[in-house]
N, C-alpha and C positions, 0 to 999 in steps of 0.2 A: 624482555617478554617477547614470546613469539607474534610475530607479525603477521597476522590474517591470512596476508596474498600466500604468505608462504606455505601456508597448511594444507594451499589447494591447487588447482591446476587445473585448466582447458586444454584441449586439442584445437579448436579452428572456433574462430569467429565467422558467421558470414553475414554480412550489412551492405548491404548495397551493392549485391552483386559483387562482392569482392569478398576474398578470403583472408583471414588476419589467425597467422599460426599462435600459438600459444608462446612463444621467443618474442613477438610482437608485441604481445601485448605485457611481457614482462619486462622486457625493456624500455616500453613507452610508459608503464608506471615508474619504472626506474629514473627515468629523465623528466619527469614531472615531479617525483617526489625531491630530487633533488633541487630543480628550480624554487618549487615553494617551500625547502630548508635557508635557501640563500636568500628570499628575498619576504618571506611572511616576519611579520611581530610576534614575538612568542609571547607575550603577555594575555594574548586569548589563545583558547586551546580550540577553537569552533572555528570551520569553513563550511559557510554555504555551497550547497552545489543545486542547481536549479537540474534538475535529472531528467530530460528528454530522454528518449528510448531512443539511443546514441551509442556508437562505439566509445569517444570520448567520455561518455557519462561514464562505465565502467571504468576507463585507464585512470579520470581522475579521482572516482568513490576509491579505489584502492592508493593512488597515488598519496593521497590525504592521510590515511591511515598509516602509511609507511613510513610522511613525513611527519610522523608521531603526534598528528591532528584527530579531532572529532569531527565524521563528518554529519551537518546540518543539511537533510534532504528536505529539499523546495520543491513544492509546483511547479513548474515554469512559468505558468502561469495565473500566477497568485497575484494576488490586488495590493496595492497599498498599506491599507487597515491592517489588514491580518499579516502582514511582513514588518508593517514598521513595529508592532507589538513585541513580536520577535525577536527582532533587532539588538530591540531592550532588553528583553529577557536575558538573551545570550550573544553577547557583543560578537558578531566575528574578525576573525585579524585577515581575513579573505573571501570574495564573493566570485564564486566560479558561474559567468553564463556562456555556455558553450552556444556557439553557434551552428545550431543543427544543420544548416545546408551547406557546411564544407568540413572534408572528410580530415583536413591536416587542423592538428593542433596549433592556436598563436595565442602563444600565451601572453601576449604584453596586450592583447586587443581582448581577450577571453575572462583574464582573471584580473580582478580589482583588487588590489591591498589596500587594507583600512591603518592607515599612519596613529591617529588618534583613537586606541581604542580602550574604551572605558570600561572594564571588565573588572568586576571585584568577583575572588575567588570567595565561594559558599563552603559551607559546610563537607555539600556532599565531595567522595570521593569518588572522583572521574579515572582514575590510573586504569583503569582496565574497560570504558566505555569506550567503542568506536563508533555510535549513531546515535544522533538526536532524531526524534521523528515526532513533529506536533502533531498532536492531537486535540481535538475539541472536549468538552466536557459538561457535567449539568449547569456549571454557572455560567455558560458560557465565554470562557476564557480558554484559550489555545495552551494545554500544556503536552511536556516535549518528556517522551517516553526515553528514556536510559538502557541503552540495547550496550550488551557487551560484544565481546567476539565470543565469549562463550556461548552466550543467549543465539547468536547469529549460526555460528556453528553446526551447535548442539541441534539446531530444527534442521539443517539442511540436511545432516546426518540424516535424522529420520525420517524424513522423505527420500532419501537415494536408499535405505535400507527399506524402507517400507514397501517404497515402490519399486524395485526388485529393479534399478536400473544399472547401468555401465556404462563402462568406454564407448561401447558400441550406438549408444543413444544422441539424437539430436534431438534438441528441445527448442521451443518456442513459448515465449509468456508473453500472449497478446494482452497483458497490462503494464500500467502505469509504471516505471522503473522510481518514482519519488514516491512509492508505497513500499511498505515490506513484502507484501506478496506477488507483486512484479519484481523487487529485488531478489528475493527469496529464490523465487522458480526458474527466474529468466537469468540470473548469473550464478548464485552460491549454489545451487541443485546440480548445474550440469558440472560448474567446475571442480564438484567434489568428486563426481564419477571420473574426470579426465575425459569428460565425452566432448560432446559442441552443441554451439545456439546459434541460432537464426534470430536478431534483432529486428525486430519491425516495430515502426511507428505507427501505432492504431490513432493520432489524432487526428487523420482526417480517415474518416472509414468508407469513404468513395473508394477506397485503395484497398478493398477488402478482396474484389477480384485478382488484383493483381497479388496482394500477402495468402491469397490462396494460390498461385502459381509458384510463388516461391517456396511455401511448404511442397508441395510435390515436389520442386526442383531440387532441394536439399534433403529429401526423403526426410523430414522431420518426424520422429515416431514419439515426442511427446508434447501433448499441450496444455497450457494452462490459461483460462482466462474466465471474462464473465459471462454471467447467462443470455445479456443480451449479444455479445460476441457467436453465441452459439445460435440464437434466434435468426441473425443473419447472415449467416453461413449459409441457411436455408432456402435462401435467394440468388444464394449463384449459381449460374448453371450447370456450370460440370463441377460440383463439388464435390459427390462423391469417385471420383475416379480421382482428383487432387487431393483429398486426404486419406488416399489408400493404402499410403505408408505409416499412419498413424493409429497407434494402437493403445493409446490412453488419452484420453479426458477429462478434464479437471477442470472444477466449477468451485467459484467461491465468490467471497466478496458480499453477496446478500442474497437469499434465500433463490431457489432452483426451482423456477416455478411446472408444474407437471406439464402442461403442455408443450412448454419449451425441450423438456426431456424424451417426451411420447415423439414430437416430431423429429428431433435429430435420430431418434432410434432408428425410425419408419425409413428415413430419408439414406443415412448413413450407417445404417446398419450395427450400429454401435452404443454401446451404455455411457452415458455420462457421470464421472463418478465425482461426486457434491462432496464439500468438504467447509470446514469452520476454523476461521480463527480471529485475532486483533492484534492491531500493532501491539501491545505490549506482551506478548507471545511470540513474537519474531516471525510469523505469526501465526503460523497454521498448529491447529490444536487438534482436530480429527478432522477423518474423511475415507470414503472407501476405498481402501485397497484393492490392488487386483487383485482378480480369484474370491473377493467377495462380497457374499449376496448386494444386490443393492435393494435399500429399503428408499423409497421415494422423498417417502417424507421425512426421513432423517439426513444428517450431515453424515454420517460414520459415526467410528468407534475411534477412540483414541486415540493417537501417532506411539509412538515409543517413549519419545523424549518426556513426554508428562503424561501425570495422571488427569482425569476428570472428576467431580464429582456436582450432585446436585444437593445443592445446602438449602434449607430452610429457613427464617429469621431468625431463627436461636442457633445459626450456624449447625445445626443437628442436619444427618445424611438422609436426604429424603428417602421411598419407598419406593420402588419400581410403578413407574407410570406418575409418581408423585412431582407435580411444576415445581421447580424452585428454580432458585440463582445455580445458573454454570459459573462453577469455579473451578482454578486453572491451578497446577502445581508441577515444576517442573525445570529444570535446567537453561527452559527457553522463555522463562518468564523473565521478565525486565529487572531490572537494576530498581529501578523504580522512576518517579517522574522527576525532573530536575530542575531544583529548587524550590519542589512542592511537596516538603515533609508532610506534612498533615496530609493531604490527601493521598500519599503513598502509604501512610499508614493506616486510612479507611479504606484504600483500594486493597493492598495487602496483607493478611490478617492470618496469623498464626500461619504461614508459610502457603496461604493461596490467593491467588491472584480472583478479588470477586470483577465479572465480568460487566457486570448491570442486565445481561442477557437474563428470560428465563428461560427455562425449557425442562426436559424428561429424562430419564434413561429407560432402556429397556432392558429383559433378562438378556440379551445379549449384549449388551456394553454399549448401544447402538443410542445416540444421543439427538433429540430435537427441540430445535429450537422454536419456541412459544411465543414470544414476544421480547418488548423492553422492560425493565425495572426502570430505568430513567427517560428521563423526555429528548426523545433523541428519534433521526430520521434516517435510515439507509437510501442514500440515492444514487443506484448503481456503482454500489459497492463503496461511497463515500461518506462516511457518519458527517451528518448536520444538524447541529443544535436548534433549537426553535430559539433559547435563549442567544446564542453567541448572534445570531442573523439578528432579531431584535433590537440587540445593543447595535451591532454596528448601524441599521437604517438611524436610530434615533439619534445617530452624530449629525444625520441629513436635518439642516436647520430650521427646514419647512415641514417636518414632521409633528404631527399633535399626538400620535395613537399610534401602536404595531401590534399587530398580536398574529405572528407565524403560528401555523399548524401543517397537518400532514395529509396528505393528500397521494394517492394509490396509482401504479402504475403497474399494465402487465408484464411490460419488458426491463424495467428500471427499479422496482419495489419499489420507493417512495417517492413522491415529490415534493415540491415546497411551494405551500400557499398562502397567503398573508390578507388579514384588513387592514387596508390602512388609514388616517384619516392623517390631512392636508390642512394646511392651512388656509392654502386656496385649491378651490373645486373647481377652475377651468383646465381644460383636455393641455394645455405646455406645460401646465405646473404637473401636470401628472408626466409628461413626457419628459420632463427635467430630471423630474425625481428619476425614472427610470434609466435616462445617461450617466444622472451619479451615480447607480449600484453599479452600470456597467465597468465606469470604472475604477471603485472603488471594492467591490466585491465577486471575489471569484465566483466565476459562473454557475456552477452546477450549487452556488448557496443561495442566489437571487430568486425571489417566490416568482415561477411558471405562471400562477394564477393571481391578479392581484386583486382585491375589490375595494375601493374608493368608496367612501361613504365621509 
C-alpha cells in the first residue's frame, strides 16, 4: 500500500529561524521510522504523539505511518481523565512526547515503548486507517474518528485545487497541529503543492508580534487560523506592512464573527475567507474560495471533494433557506469512529456523514450555519460537551451537583459555565475543587464561570 509521505512532498521547512529542505525531512522520517520498526511491539497498531506545533511533530506523524503505525494525535496538553480513558480505549505500543524546546530528535528520552500492551483486535478493519483523532460526543465520552489516507488526501487535494495554490506558496497554519485543521493546512496543503511552511507555536500568543515578523520574513502568502488569531493581529502595530505578502485568509474552527471580519478589512485591507468543517471530514467541508463573493454570514460553498446537503428529520433535502442538519458526503469523510459501531451507524446513514450542526443553503450553494442539533459548546474552535465535563467534575469526591452550560463570548464563541454544589461551602473547599480540575482537566474544558451554591 502506498505510503502517505510518499504521495507528497515540501520544498523547505522554516521553524525557528532555520531552514530544513525537503531531503531533511525525508530522511529524518526515514531514521525514525526505522528506529520505531526495531524497537516498537507490534501487537498494538496505535502511537501516541502529543503534536506541538513542532518540526519534530511532523518527522514523527509521518515517521509512524511509514513504520506501518496508526497515529493517535494528543493535546500536549491533555489531563489525566481524558488520556487515561484513551489509553484504554486504544492501548498504544508507543508514546511519542517531543520535547519542544530542542531542535535535535532523542529518541530514548522522547519516545516510551509500552512492553505490556493489552490490546484485543475489534472488529473494525484498520488496514488502510493512519489517524485516530478523539472526539467528544453527546454522551459525553471521548470517541476516536478513523481518518484514512484516503480521507487525509482527498481534502488536502481540494484545498490546493480549490485554492488555486503552488510551488510557489508559503503557508502558515497558526493552529493547533493535534487538530485536523492545523494538520490539514499547516502540513498536508502545502506539502501537496511542493511549496513551504512557516511553523509557529501560537501557545503563548505574547509572541504574536514576533510570528508576525516572521511571516513578513519568510514572505508567507497563505494563512490559516482562528478568528480570535485575526482579532489580534489587530493590535500589533506595523501589521499591516508585515502581512503584505499574504494574499489569503482563512478562518474556521467556530463561527467568523462580523466585527472581527469589518475590522481586519479596514485595517489590512483584505477579506477574510470563513470556512466549515469537523474532524470526521478530515476536515474542512466549505469555505470561500478565491475570486468568490464573500457572503458574511455564511461559511462558503462546498470544497470539491464532498457534497453538502441540508436534510430534515425524515432525512428528506430541505428547501432553499430551509434550517435542517448539514450533512456531509464525500471521499474525506471518516472511516468511521473506532470501536463505536452503533454510533457510526447513527452518525453515518445511507452514505452521509450527519454533522449534529444545523444550518441553510442558499440558491447559490452557499451554506450557514444556524446552531447545534446536540448539546455541545464551540470554544475557540474546540467542541466541549456540557455532558463529558459533568462526568469528569462528579469523579471529584466532594461533588453533590453539576450542571455545565454555555456561556458567550465575542472573541472565542462559547464558554464554559457551571453550578455547582459542594459538600462543604467554605472559600478552600472551593479552592481545592478548582486545583483538582486544573489538573485533572484540560483547560479550555474547566467552567470560566463557576457558581457555588
Amino acid at each position: 500500500m502506498l505510503n502517505i509521505f510518499e504521495s507528497i512532498n515540501v520544498r523547505n521547512i522554516f521553524f525557528r529561524g532555520e531552514t530544513f529542505s525537503g531531503e531533511h525531512i525525508r530522511a529524518s522520517v526515514n531514521d525514525l521510522a526505522a528506529y520505531l520498526i526495531s524497537k516498537a511491539n507490534p501487537n498494538s497498531p496505535f502511537m501516541y504523539l502529543f503534536a506541538h506545533n513542532h518540526l519534530k511533530t511532523v518527522i514523527a506523524y509521518f515517521a509512524i505511518i511509514r513504520a506501518g503505525f496508526i497515529v493517535v494525535l494528543v493535546n500536549p496538553h491533555i489531563k489525566r481523565l481524558e488520556l487515561h480513558e484513551m489509553l484504554i480505549d486504544a492501548p498504544p505500543t508507543a508514546l511519542i512526547r517531543i520535547n519542544k524546546y530542542q531542535l535535535k530528535f532523542e529518541y530514548e528520552k522522547e519516545i516510551t515503548f509500552c512492553e505490556d500492551v493489552r490490546y484485543v483486535k475489534n472488529n473494525h478493519d484498520l488496514d488502510d486507517v493512519c489517524t485516530l483523532v478523539y472526539t467528544a460526543a453527546d454522551d459525553g465520552y471521548a470517541k476516536a474518528a478513523m481518518l484514512t489516507k484516503k480521507n487525509i488526501l482527498t481534502n488536502a487535494h481540494a484545498l490546493v485545487k480549490d485554492g488555486e495554490t503552488n510551488e510557489r506558496n508559503v503557508f502558515c497554519a497558526l493552529l493547533p497541529f493535534y487538530h485536523m485543521f492545523g494538520l490539514q493546512t499547516g502540513v498536508f496543503v502545502p506539502m501537496m503543492t511542493k511549496g513551504s511552511l512557516l511553523i509557529e507555536d501560537i501557545s503563548d500568543l505574547r509572541r504574536l508580534a514576533t510570528i508576525a515578523d516572521e511571516i513578513k520574513s519568510y514572505k508567507v502568502s497563505n494563512i490559516y487560523s482562528l478568528p480570535i488569531l485575526y482579532y489580534l493581529f489587530g493590535v500589533v502595530p506595523e501589521i499591516t506592512e508585515q502581512l503584505n505578502y499574504v494574499n489569503s485568509f482563512v478562518s474556521g474552527g467556530y463561527k467568523l464573527p462580523l466585527p472581527i471580519f469589518q475590522r481586519f478589512l479596514e485595517k489590512i485591507g483584505k477579506e477574510i475567507q470563513e470556512g466549515y468543517g469537523l474532524t470526521e471530514a478530515s476536515p474542512v467541508c466549505s469555505w470561500h474560495r478565491p475570486g468568490e463573493k464573500i457572503k458574511t454570514e455564511s461559511v462558503g460553498k462546498a470544497i470539491r471533494c464532498c457534497d453538502i446537503k441540508i436534510l430534515n428529520m425524515q432525512d428528506t433535502e430541505c428547501s432553499v433557506g430551509e434550517i435542517g442538519e448539514i450533512c456531509i458526503k464525500g471521499h474525506n469523510v471518516m472511516k468511521g469512529y473506532y470501536n463505536q459501531k452503533e454510533l457510526t451507524l447513527q452518525t453515518m446513514q445511507n452514505g452521509w456523514l450527519h454533522t449534529g450542526d444545523l444550518g441553510a443553503m442558499d440558491e447559490e450553494g452557499y451554506v450557514y450555519v444556524s446552531g447545534l442539533k446536540k448539546r455541545m459548546l464551540n470554544v475557540g474552535g474546540r467542541n466541549v460537551y456540557p455532558a463529558e465535563v459533568e462526568r469528569f467534575i462528579k469523579q471529584y469526591q466532594h461533588v453533590e451537583h453539576v450542571e455545565v452550560y454555555r456561556g458567550t463570548s465575542k472573541l472565542q464563541g462559547d464558554v464554559v459555565k457551571a453550578q455547582i454544589k459542594l459538600r462543604d461551602h467554605t472559600e478552600n473547599a472551593e479552592n481545592a475543587f478548582k486545583q483538582w480540575c486544573l489538573e485533572h482537566i484540560s483547560h479550555y474544558k474547566i467552567p470560566k464561570t463557576i457558581e457555588f451554591y
